[in-house]
NUROKOL-740754 format. One record per residue (C-alpha): y, x, z. Coordinates in steps of 0.1 Angstrom, whole numbers, plus 2048, in hexadecimal, padded with zeros to 3 digits. Each point is the difference from the previous one (the first is absolute). Example, Ala and Ser with C-alpha at 12.3 -4.5 7.8 and 13.67 -1.06 7.14 Angstrom:
7D387B84E 82280E7F9 
! end
This chain:
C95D3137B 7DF80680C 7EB7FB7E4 8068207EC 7E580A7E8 7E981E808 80481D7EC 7E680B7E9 7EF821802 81681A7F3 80D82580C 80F7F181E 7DF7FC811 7F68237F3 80D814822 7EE80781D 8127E4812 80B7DF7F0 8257FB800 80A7E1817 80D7EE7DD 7DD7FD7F3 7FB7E581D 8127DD7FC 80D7F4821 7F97DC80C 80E7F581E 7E87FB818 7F77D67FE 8047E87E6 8247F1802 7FE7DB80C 80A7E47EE 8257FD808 8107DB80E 80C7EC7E2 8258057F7 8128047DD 7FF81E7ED 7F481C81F 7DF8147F3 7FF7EB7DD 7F981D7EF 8217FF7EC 824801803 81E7F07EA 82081A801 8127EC7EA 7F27FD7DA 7E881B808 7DE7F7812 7F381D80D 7DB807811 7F681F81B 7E680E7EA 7E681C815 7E08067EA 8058237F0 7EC8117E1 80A829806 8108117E5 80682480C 801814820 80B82480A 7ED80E821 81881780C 8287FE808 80F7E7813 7FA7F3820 7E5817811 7FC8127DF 7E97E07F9 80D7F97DC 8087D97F6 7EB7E77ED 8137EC7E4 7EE7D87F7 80B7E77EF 7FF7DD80A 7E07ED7F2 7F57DB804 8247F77F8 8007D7804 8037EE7E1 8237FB7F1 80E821815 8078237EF 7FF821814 82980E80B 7F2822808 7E781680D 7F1807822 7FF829813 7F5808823 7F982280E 7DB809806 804804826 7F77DA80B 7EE7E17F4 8087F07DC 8187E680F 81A7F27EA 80F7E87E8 8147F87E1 8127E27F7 7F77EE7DF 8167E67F0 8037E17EB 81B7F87EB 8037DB802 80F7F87E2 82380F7FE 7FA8257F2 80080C822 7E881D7F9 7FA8137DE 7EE81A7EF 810824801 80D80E7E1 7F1820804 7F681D81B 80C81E808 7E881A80C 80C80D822 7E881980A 7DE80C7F9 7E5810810 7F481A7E7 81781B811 7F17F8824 7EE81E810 7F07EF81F 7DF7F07FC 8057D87EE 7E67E67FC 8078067D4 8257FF7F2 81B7E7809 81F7F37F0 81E7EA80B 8167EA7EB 81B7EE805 8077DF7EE 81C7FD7E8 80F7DF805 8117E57EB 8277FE803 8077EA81C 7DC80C813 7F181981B 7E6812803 7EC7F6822 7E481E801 7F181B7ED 7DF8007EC 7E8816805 7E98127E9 7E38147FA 8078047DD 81C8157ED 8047E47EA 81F7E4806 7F47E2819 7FD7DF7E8 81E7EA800 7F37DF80C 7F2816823 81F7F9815 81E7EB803 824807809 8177E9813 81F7EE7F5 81E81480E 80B7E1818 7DE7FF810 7FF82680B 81280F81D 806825808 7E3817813 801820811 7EB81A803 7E37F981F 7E1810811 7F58257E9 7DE7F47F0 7FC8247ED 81081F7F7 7F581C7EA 81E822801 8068177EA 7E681C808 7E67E77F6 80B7F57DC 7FB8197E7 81F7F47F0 81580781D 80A7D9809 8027EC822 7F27DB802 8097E9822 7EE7DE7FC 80F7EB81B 7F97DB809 81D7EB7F6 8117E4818 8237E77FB 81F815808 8127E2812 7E47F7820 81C7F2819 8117D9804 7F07E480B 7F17FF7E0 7FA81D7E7 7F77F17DA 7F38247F3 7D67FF7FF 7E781C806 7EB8037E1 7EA81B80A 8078117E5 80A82A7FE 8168197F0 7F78247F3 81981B7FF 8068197ED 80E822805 81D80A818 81A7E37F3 8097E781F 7FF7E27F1 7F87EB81D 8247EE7F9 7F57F57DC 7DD7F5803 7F17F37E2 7EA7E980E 80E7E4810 7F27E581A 7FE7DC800 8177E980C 7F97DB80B 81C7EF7F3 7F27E380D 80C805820 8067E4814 7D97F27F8 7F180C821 7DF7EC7FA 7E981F7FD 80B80982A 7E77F4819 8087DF814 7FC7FF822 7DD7FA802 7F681D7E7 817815816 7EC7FC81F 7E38027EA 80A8247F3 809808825 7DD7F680A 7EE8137E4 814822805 80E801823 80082480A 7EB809820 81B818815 7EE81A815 81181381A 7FA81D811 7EE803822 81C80F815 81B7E67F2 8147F481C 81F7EB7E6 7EB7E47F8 8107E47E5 8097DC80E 8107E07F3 8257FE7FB 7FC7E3816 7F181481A 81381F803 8227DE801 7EC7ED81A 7FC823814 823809809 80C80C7E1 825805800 81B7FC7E7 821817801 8237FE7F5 8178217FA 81A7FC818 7EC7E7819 7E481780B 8037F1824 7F77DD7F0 7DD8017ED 7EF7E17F5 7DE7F5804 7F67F27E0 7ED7E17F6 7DF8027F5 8057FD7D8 8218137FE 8167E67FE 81F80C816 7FC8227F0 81F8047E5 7FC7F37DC 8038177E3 81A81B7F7 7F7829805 7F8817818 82180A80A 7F680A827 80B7DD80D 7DF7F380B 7DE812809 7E67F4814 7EC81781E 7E37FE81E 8067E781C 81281581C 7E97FB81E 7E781F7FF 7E17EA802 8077EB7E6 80C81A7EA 7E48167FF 7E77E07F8 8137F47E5 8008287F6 7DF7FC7FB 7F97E07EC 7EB7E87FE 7E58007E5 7F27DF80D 81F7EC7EF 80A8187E8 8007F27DC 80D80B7DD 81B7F17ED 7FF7FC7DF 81D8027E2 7F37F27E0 8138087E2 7FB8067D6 80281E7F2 7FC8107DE 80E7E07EF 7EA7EB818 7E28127F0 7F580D822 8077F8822 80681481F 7F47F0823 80F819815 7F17FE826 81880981A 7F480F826 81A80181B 7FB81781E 81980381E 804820803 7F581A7EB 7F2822815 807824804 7F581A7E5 7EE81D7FE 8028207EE 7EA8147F0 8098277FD 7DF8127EF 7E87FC81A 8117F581A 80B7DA808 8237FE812 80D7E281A 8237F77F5 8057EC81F 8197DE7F5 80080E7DE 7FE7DF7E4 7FF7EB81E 8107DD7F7 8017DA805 7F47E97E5 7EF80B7E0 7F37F47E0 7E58077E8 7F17F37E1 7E57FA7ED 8067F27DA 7E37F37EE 8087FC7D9 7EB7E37EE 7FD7F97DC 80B7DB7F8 7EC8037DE 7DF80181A 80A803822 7F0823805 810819815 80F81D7EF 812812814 80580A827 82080D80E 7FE815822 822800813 807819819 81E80D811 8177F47E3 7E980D7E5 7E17F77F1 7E98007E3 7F07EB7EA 7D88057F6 7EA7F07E7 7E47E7812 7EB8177F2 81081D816 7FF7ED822 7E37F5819 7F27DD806 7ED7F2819 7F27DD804 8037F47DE 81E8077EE 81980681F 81081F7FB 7FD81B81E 81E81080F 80681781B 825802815 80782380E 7FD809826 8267F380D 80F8007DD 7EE7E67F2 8038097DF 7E37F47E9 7EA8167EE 7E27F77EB 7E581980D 7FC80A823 80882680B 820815805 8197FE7ED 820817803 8217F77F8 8158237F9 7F781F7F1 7D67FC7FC 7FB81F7EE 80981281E 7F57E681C 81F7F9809 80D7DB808 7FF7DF812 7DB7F3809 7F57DE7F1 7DC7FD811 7EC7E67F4 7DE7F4809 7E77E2802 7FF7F281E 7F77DE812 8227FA806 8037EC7E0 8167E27ED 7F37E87E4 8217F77EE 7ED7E47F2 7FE7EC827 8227FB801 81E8017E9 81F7ED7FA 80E7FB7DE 827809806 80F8057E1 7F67F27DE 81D7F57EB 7F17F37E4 7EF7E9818 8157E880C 7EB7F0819 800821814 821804819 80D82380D 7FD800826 82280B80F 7F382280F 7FD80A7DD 8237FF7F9 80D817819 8138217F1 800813821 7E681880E 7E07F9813 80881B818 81E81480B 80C81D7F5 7EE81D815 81782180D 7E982080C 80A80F81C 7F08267FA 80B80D7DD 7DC80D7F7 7F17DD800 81B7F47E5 7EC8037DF 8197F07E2 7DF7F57E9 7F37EA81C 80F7D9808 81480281F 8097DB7FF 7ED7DB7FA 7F67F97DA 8167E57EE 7EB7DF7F9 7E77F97E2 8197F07E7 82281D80A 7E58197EF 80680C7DB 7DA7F17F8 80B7DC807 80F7FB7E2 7F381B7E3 7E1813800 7F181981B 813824802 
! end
């Protein structure tokens, strides 16, 4: 993915400034050569009849240079240096407001009519009407397929005249999956066509991203919409889908998996006033935590020091929870953690028809701090406020099995998150990602600085205060690979299991300190969170 082509000169390059897509993004080092396994970073992938390759060298067809994101404009390319024996499925769009970084796939019938040639195109919008400033005119098509066929991607042209036939191929209906509309790359309204007509041009993704193991496959690929019609139900693009899905031989083994860890561990800094420090599960057991029954209060357990009398399985129905030893001493030093033993733990699984996968690195703290509020210019103490025992953040790091690059980084905090491009986030040391948890909150955030979580156009809302500090954890030291189910050499430890909460439920006393948007109670474990199982909210 990193070795897109540089543009040539053209009107992009004619402003003052030069737009961040007229610089490729690399990451940072050379990737290493990756452990021996099976199929992990081959360069290919078999979904079944279909062979398909990550293709990431562009030739630019057309670009706008206002609209969209940061009234930036978009940049349309093609896919060039297409391997031997593989046919382009669609285009590639980005918006203008960061690095060319990006892919399409390519792919290779082998020998059962799995791809064809279109039977026509339909134009779906040109540029001729546009009124903002564009690098020349621009025109979409969309591929007409062959009964029993889809169309995978548009084609884009600088010409007003029809796309050859033999320029893309379209999948065989069983190979294709439903997508959905994802990220906005560019959109042009009304007031700027003289011909009075909207375009969105979103990225597209599978529609079904949850189960242990979703078939549908990212192709890169994007949409362009037309006018005011929602036809986001009816897309006429369609995804691929690895009908091949029991073959898991292009995920990592174990080896490749600690080599990934190694190669893109994220460094987490915290801030200089943090007092809630992370620690080992093992630790905060082997330090007086305590496990609680509804109904025996009077009776808590001390628990062994991988889980294993905690309760197996079913929900969080308020049964079990877990809290803070109940001698004051102890309590307030397991409040505080222990970075010295702290470790992540790491779930493994496929995702996008095993075309990716998603190391997701899991932090637990024992007690997550007060907040603070932030009302205009003035910071506000909300005494107890947010206060509670045991919480858990993540870090997902999203590797392509075609080459084992990193893609993607997913930032969790308080229940939320977001996922960035690694050419949106900061590394240091190589290729290890940076991170930064919030004073208290430990949320993660990809830049240092305040960020407010409310109403930010009036600097209103809950302080997340980041900031590089010494007080710092390299993922990469020490991790602990707890869930991989494809793997089967890799066993679930028992604490992993447990429905309950890591930390009571908390009751205020004073009615002003009770804010409903903040967690008044421990966070549920790593696998009881929607993520385990699908794709990041």
């Amino acid at each position: 993915m990193g070795n897109c082509l540089a543009l040539p000169s053209c009107h992009l390059c004619k402003k003052t400034k030069a737009l961040p897509i007229t610089k490729m993004f690399n990451l940072p080092s050379p990737l290493p050569t990756w452990p021996p396994g099976t199929g992990f970073a081959s360069g290919s992938i078999n979904l079944g009849g279909l062979e398909v390759c990550q293709v990431s060298t562009f030739t630019k067809v057309w670009a706008t240079l206002e609209g969209g994101l940061d009234n930036l404009g978009a940049t349309f390319f093609e896919p060039s240096s297409i391997p031997v024996g593989f046919f382009m499925l669609g285009c590639y769009s980005q918006p203008n407001n960061k690095p060319l970084f990006g892919w399409v796939l390519a792919g290779k019938d082998n020998g059962i009519d799995a791809l064809k040639m279109p039977v026509d195109y339909t134009l779906v919008w040109s540029s001729e009407s546009l009124k903002i400033k564009q690098d020349g005119n621009g025109y979409i098509w969309l591929p007409t397929p062959p009964e029993g066929y889809r169309a995978m991607g548009h084609v884009v042209t600088s010409s007003p005249e029809k796309p050859p036939l033999d320029k893309i191929r379209c999948a065989r209906l069983d190979l294709t999956d439903q997508c959905k509309l994802d990220a906005l790359i560019w959109r042009a309204d009304k007031e700027s066509s003289t011909n009075g007509l909207k375009i969105d041009v979103y990225g597209l993704r599978p529609t079904i991203t949850t189960g242990t193991q979703p078939q549908g496959v990212y192709t890169g690929a994007f949409i362009a919409q037309v006018g005011d019609g929602d036809v986001a139900s009816s897309l006429p693009i369609a995804c691929l889908r690895n009908t091949n899905g029991s073959n898991l031989s292009a995920m990592p083994n174990l080896s490749q998996i600690k080599a990934l860890v190694e190669a893109f561990s994220p460094w987490i800094y915290f801030h200089p006033n943090e007092l809630y420090l992370p620690s080992s599960v093992s630790w905060f057991f082997n330090n007086g935590a305590l496990l609680y029954k509804k109904g025996e209060e009077s009776k808590p357990e001390l628990i062994d020091s991988n889980g294993i009398n905690l309760p197996q399985g079913g929900s969080n129905d308020g049964t079990y929870w877990l809290d803070l030893p109940i001698d004051g001493g102890a309590k307030e030093k397991v409040k505080k953690g222990d970075l010295q033993s702290s470790q992540v733990y790491l779930h493994v699984k496929p995702m996008f028809g095993a075309t990716f996968t998603d190391i997701s690195l899991w932090v637990f703290y024992p007690f997550h701090g007060p907040v603070r509020a932030k009302v205009v210019l003035i910071n506000i103490l909300l005494g107890k406020t947010g206060e509670h025992v045991g919480d858990w953040e993540h870090i997902t790091l999203r590797i392509s099995n075609f080459t084992g690059e990193l893609w993607r980084v997913y930032f969790s905090k308080h229940g939320k998150g977001k996922w960035l491009d690694a050419s949106q986030v900061e590394f240091e040391g190589g290729n290890k990602v940076v991170s930064y948890a919030s004073l208290n909150g430990h949320g993660f955030y990809p830049k240092a600085g305040l960020v407010l979580q409310g109403n930010t156009r009036l600097g209103i809302g809950i302080r997340n205060d980041t900031s590089k500090s010494k007080i710092v954890m390299d993922t990469g030291l020490r991790s602990d690979i707890v869930s991989a189910k494809y793997l089967d050499t890799v066993i679930e430890p028992p604490w992993l299991n447990f429905a309950g909460k890591w930390g009571p439920k908390i009751s205020y006393e004073t009615a002003e300190e009770v804010i409903e948007s903040l967690p008044h109670e421990g966070s549920t474990g790593p696998k009881m969170k929607n993520c385990w199982n699908g794709d990041e909210a």
